[in-house]
C-alpha positions in Angstrom: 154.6 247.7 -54.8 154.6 251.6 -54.6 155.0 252.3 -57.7 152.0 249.6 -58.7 149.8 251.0 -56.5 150.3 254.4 -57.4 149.6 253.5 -61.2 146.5 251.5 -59.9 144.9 255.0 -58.6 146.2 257.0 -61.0 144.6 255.2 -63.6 141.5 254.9 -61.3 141.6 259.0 -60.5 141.7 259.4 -64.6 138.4 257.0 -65.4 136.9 259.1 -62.3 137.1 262.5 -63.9 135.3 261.5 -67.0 132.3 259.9 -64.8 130.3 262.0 -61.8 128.5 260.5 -58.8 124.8 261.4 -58.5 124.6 264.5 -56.2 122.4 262.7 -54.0 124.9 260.0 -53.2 127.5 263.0 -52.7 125.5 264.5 -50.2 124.4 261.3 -48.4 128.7 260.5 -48.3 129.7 263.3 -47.7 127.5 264.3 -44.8 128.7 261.0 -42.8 131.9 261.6 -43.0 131.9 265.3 -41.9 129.8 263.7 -39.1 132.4 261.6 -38.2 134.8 263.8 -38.3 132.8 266.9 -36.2 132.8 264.0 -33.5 136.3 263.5 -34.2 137.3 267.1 -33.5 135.4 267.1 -30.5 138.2 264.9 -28.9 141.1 266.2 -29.5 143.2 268.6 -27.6 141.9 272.5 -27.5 144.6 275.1 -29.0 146.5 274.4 -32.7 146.0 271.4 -34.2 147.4 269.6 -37.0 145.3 267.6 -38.8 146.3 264.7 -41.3 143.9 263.0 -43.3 145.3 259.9 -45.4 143.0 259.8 -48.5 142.6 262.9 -51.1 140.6 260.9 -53.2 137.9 263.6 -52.2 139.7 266.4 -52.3 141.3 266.2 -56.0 138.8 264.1 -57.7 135.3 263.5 -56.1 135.3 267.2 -54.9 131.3 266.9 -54.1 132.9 264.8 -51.4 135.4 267.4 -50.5 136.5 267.1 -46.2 139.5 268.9 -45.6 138.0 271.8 -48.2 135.4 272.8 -45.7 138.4 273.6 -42.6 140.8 275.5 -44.9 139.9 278.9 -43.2 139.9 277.4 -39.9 142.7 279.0 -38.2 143.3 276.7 -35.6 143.5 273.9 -37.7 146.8 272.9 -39.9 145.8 270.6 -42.4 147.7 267.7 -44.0 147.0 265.1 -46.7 148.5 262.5 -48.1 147.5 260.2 -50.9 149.2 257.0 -52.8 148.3 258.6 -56.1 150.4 261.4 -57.7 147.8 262.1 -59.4 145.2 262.3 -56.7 148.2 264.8 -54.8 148.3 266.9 -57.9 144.5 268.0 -58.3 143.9 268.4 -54.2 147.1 271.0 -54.5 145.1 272.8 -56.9 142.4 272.5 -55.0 142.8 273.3 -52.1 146.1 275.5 -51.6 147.1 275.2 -48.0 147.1 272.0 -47.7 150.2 270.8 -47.1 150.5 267.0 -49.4 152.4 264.2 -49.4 152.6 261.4 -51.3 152.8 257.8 -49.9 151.2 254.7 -48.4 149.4 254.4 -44.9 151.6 251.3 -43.9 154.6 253.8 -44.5 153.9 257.1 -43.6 156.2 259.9 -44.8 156.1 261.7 -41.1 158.0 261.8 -37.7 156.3 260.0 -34.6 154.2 261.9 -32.3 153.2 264.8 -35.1 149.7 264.9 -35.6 147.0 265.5 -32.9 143.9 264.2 -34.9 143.9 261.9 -38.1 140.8 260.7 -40.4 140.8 257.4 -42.4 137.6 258.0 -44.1 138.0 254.3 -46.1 141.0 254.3 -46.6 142.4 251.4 -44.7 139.8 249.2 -46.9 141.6 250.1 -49.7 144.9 247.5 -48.4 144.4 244.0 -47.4 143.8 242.9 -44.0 147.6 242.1 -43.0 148.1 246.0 -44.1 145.5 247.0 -42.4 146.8 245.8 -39.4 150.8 247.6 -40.4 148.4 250.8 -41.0 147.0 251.4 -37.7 150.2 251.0 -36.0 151.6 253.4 -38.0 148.5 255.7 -37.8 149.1 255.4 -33.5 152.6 256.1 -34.7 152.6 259.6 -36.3 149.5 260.5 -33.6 151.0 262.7 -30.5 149.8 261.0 -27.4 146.1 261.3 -26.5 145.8 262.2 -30.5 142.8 260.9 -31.8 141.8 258.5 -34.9 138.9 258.9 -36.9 138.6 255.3 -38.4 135.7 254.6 -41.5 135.9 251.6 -43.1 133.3 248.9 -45.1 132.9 245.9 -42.9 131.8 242.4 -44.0 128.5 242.1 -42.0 126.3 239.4 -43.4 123.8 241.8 -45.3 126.7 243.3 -47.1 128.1 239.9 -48.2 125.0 239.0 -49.6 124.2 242.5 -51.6 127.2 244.4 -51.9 129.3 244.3 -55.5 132.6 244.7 -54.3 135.8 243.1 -55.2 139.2 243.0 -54.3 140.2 243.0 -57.7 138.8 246.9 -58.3 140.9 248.0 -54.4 138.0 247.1 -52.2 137.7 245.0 -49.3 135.3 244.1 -46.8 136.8 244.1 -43.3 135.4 241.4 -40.4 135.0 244.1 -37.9 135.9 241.7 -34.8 139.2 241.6 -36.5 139.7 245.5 -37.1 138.3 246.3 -33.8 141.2 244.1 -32.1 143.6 246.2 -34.4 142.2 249.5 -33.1 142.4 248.4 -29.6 145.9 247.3 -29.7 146.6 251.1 -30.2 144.1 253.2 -29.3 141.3 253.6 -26.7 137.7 253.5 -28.6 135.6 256.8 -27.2 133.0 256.0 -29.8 131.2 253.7 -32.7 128.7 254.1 -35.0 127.1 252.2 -38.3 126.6 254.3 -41.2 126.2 253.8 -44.8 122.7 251.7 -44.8 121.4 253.9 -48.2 124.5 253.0 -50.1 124.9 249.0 -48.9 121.6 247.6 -50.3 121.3 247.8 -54.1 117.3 248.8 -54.0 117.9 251.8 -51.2 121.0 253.3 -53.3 118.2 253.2 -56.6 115.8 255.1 -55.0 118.5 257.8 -53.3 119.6 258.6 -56.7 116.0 259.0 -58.0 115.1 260.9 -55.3 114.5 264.7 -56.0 117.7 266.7 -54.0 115.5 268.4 -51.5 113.6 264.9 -50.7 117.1 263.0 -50.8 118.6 265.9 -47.6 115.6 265.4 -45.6 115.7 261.5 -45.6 119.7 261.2 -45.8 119.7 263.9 -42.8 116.6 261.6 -40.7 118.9 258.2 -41.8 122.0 260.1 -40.3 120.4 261.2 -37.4 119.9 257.4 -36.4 123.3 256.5 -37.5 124.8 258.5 -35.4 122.7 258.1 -32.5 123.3 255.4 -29.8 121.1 253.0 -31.2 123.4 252.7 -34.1 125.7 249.6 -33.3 122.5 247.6 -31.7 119.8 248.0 -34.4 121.7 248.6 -37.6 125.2 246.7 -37.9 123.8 244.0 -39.9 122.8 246.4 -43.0 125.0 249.5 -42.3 128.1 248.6 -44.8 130.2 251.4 -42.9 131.6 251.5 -39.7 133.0 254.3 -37.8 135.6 254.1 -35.0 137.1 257.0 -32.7 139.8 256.5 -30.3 142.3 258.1 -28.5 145.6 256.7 -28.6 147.0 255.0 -25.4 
C-alpha cells in the first residue's frame, strides 16, 4: 500500500510542477493556514519546541504555499516534515535545508511516542479514507508529548460543499462528515479552538472571481474574508459554505 501510495504522489508531485496555482489562490491558502498555525503556536509550551508537520506538499512543490519555510530562522523552533512521497521529501530538502524529513504515512509514523510538542495537519488527513483517518489521529496523539498540541485542517462534507465542490476520491480527496472527525479528535485530544475557513475556494463562482481579481484587490478581500473566519462567529454563520475546517487541541 506504501509503495502505491507513494507512486500516486509522486506522479501527482510531477503533473504539479509543470502547472502553477493562480497567486491569488496562493495567497488566499496560504494565509489560512499560517493563521491556523500562529493560533496553533500560541498553545504550546514556551522554551524549544519541535515542530512536525505531516504534509510537504507545500514545501517542495507548491512553494507559494510554503509553511514550515517561513520558521526556518526561528531559533526556538526545530522543525520536522514528513511526506508519503519521495519525491515531495526530495524537493522540500532542497528547499528548505534544516528541515529534518522523513518519509512515511500518517497512520504509521516513523517517530518515538511523546516527541513532538506541536504538530500541523494542514489537509492532510483528507488525503486517507475515513477508517485511516481515524488510525491517523491516534497516532498524531501518539508522537505528541503530553499537553502537545494538534493543528488539524481538513475539507468537511457540509451540505454546500456536496452540492458545488468537484472532488473525488478517485484523484486522493475526501470530504470528511465533521460529527465524525470531531468524535476522533476528541477521543485524543482536548479542542481549545474551531474555526471555518476556505468559503472563496468551496463555491465555484467565488474561486472565479479570486483568480480574476487584481493581487492587491484579492489581499484586501482574502485578508477581510479571513478576518471573519477566524473570528468567533466562524462555526455559527459560516459552516454550511466554508469547505475547510480547523481544529486545535491539546492532547489529554
Amino acid at each position: 500500500m506504501k509503495a502505491k501510495t507513494n507512486e500516486f504522489w509522486d506522479c501527482e508531485a510531477l503533473n504539479a510542477l509543470k502547472k502553477r496555482s493562480s497567486d491569488n489562490y496562493s495567497y488566499y491558502v496560504n494565509t489560512s493556514y499560517r493563521a491556523a498555525v500562529k493560533k496553533g503556536l500560541k498553545h504550546a509550551s514556551p522554551g524549544r519546541i519541535r515542530l512536525l508537520k505531516t504534509d510537504l506538499w507545500n514545501e517542495g512543490i507548491e512553494t507559494s504555499r510554503d509553511i514550515l519555510g517561513q520558521y526556518k530562522n526561528d531559533s526556538r523552533l526545530r522543525l520536522y516534515g514528513v511526506d508519503v512521497s519521495q519525491k515531495v521529501c526530495e524537493m522540500a530538502r532542497n528547499n528548505i535545508k534544516n528541515l529534518k524529513i522523513f518519509q512515511g504515512e500518517i497512520q504509521d509514523l516513523p517517530f518515538n511516542k511523546n516527541y513532538f510538542d506541536i504538530l500541523l495537519d494542514l489537509s492532510t488527513l483528507d488525503h486517507v479514507s475515513i477508517e485511516n483517518a481515524a488510525c491517523a489521529l491516534k497516532e498524531y496523539a501518539r508522537v505528541l508529548k503530553k499537553d502537545g498540541i494538534v493543528v488539524l485542517i481538513f475539507w468537511q462534507n457540509s451540505f454546500f460543499i456536496r452540492k458545488v465542490l468537484k472532488k473525488r476520491e478517485e484523484n486522493g480527496q475526501y470530504l470528511f462528515p465533521l460529527a465524525r472527525i470531531r468524535q476522533g479528535v476528541e477521543d485524543e485530544f482536548d479542542i481549545l479552538e474551531e474555526y471555518c475557513t476556505g468559503t472563496l475556494i468551496s463555491n465555484p463562482y467565488t474561486k472565479i472571481l479570486l483568480e480574476k481579481l487584481p493581487i492587491w484587490i484579492c489581499k484586501k478581500f482574502s485578508n477581510f474574508v479571513l478576518k471573519l473566519e477566524y473570528s468567533i462567529f466562524s462555526k455559527r454563520l459560516l459552516r454550511d459554505i466554508s469547505g475547510l475546517y480547523v481544529i486545535i487541541g491539546r492532547k489529554k
